[in-house]
C-alpha positions, 0 to 999 in steps of 0.5 A, a space after each residue: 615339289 612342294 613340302 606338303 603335299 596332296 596325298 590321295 589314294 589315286 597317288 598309290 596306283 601312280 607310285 607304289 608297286 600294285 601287290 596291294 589293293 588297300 581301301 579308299 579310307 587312308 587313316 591318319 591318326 589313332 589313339 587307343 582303338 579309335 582312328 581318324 581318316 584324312 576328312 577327319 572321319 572316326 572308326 573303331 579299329 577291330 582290326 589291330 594291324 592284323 593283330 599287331 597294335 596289341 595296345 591300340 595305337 599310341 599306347 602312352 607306355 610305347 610312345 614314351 619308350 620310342 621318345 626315350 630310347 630314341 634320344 639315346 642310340 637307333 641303331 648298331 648292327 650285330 657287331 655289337 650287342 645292346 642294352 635294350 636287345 638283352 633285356 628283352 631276350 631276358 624277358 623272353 627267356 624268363 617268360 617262355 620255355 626258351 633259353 636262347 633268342 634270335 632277333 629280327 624284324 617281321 614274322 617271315 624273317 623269324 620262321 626262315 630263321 627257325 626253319 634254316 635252324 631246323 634243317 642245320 640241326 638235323 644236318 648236324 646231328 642225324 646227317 643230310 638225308 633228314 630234310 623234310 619239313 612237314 606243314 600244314 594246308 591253310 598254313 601262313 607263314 610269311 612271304 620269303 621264298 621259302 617260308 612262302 613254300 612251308 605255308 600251305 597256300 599254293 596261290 601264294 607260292 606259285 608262279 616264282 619258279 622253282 621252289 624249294 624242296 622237301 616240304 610235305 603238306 598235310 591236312 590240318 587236324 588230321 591226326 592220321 594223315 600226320 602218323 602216315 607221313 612222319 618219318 626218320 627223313 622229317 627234321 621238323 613238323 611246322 604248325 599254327 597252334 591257331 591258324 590265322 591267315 587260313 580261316 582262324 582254325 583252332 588245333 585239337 588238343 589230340 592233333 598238337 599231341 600227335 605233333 609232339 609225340 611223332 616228333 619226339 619219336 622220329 627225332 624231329 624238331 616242333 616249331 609253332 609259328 605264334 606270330 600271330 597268336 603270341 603276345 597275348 592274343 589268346 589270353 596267354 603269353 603264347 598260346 602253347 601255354 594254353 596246351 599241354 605241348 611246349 615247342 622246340 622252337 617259337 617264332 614271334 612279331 606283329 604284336 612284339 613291338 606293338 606296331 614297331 617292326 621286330 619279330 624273335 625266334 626262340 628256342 632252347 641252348 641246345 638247339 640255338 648251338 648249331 646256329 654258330 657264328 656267321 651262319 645267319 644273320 639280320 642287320 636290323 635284328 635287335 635293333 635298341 629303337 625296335 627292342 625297347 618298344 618291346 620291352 615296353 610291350 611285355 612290361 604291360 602285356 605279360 600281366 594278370 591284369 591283361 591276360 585275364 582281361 583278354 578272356 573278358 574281352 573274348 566273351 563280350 566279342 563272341 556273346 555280341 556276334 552270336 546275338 547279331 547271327 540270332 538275328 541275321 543267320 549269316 555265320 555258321 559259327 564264331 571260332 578263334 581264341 583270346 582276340 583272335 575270333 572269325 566268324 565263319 559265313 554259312 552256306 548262304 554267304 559264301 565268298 562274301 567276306 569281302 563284302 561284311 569288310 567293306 560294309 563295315 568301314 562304311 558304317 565305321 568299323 576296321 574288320 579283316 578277312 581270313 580268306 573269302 568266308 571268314 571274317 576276322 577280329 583282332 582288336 587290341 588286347 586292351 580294348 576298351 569294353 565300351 568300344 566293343 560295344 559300339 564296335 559290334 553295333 556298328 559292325 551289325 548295322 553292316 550285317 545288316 546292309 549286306 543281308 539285306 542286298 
């Protein structure tokens, strides 16, 4: 075998496991919300990872922290701790309601670690009858066992044998449904404050106050998954700061490192002591490589200058949709926050959202799905205005295409 090799998309169904089904497009190179494929053809990325390369791709500022910290120390384990790792759980700290965090690598990783904290906490304090986990239909909370059972998607779940018990799902917004369900046996309540994965569903105000409010009555623990809506994808830090609700426990990836695995869950010290020593753990948690990335993430992203441009962002994306819709009658409405926007496909292109996707890379465009009517967008926070403008261009000549098929 020959250093350079001849890599085509043939080769993935040769020698990669076939649970993806990834696009003909292999992108190998980008630079700001611009990528470039192996034929040297150019795309406006819309799409961020699924909402992970929150500074577009080789941000100056990451590439620079990845070089330096890279000279110095990869990797310790938890047997020590590291510079890197404690200034970001201090920014963290002084950022958020939290005062305790808990590093590791991927979204999944973060919720089990809130979720088995839950549980212990309750065991620990209110005895071993309060167990129940309640969570929400649509919900997605990442692909371990058990975090695959919390979220509200069966199809993902099915099929591995038994699963794990105690989890009640509910109806999304559905304040009554939740008033029925709580009780002195529920240890924590689960939520999205923005569901991603299961169609870019905003909470009511009334529903996260409901949350909050049965929780404190029943003794039970809150836990917003922001893996996706953290980081400033909303136009806050974290989307709970756009809320009159604060967590007991927040769990945080995807944009953390900017496209460089690291996940973190936060919560207060009173909560955070029933994690004692050896009780959970992740080799690569806190890794110094991932932890000063994200130092070098929160420095840029926790500003007014991007927060705020992250609401500026949103308008001109919504305002772009909404004029192509006025010409095509193909969504029923354009819903999400911040950079975290789906348009939802009417009546008429139902189960199409695969379709708007392909369309778009075809005339230069990276979009998401969220589910089979939703198309979503999660650009860099940092998106230069002219590239949404040439975005939503070529994403409208893709409207275009399908409408007219």
């Amino acid at each position: 075998m020959s250093d350079k090799m001849n890599l085509t998309r043939a080769q993935f169904d040769e020698v990669m496991v076939p649970n993806y089904a990834p696009a003909a497009v292999i992108p190998v190179r980008g630079e700001g919300s611009r990528v470039w494929d192996q034929q040297g053809n150019e795309y406006i990325d819309f799409a961020g990872g699924i909402a992970v390369n929150c500074l577009g791709h080789c941000h100056p500022a990451l590439v620079e922290a990845l070089k330096t910290q890279g000279e110095k120390l990869w990797h310790l384990s938890n047997v020590m701790t590291n510079e890197p790792a404690l200034e970001l759980a201090t920014r963290l700290v002084n950022a958020t309601f939290a005062e305790r965090v808990y590093f590791a690598n991927s979204g999944a990783e973060a919720n089990e670690a809130a979720l088995k904290l839950a549980r212990r906490y309750a065991l620990d304090n209110y005895g071993e009858d309060k167990t129940e986990i309640i969570a929400f239909d649509k919900a997605f909370h990442g692909r371990t066992f058990f975090t695959v059972s919390v979220g509200g998607q069966a199809a993902y779940s099915d099929g591995f044998g038994p699963k794990p018990q105690a989890i009640t799902h509910l109806p999304y917004n559905d304040v009554a449904a939740l008033e029925a369900a709580v009780s002195d046996k529920t240890c924590a309540i689960m939520l999205e404050p923005l569901q991603g994965e299961g169609g870019i569903i905003n909470a009511t105000p009334e529903f996260l106050k409901a949350v909050r409010t049965l929780a404190d009555k029943h003794n039970a623990l809150v836990i917003f998954d922001e893996v996706q809506t953290g980081v400033g994808r909303t136009g806050e830090l974290y989307a709970y700061m756009g809320t009159d609700v604060v967590p007991d426990i927040l769990t945080t990836a995807k944009a953390l490192g900017g496209g460089f695995p690291i996940a973190a869950m936060l919560t207060t010290a009173k909560i955070a002591a029933h994690l004692k020593v050896g009780t959970h753990g992740s080799t690569y948690g806190g890794n110094p490589l991932a932890c000063a990335i994200g130092n070098a993430v929160m420095k840029v992203v926790n500003t007014p200058e991007v927060l705020d441009g992250v609401k500026r962002r949103e308008q001109l994306l919504r305002d772009g949709l909404n004029r192509i819709n006025d010409k095509y009658h193909v969504f029923s409405e354009v819903r999400g926050a911040g950079l975290l926007l789906g348009a939802v496909l009417n009546e008429k292109y139902q189960g199409r959202s695969r379709d708007f996707l392909n369309a778009s890379v075809a005339e230069g465009l990276f979009s998401l799905m969220a589910g089979a009517n939703v198309v979503r967008f999660a650009p860099s926070l940092v998106i230069p205005e002219a590239d949404i403008a040439e975005g939503l261009e070529r994403f409208e000549r893709a409207v275009a295409k399908v409408a007219a098929a």
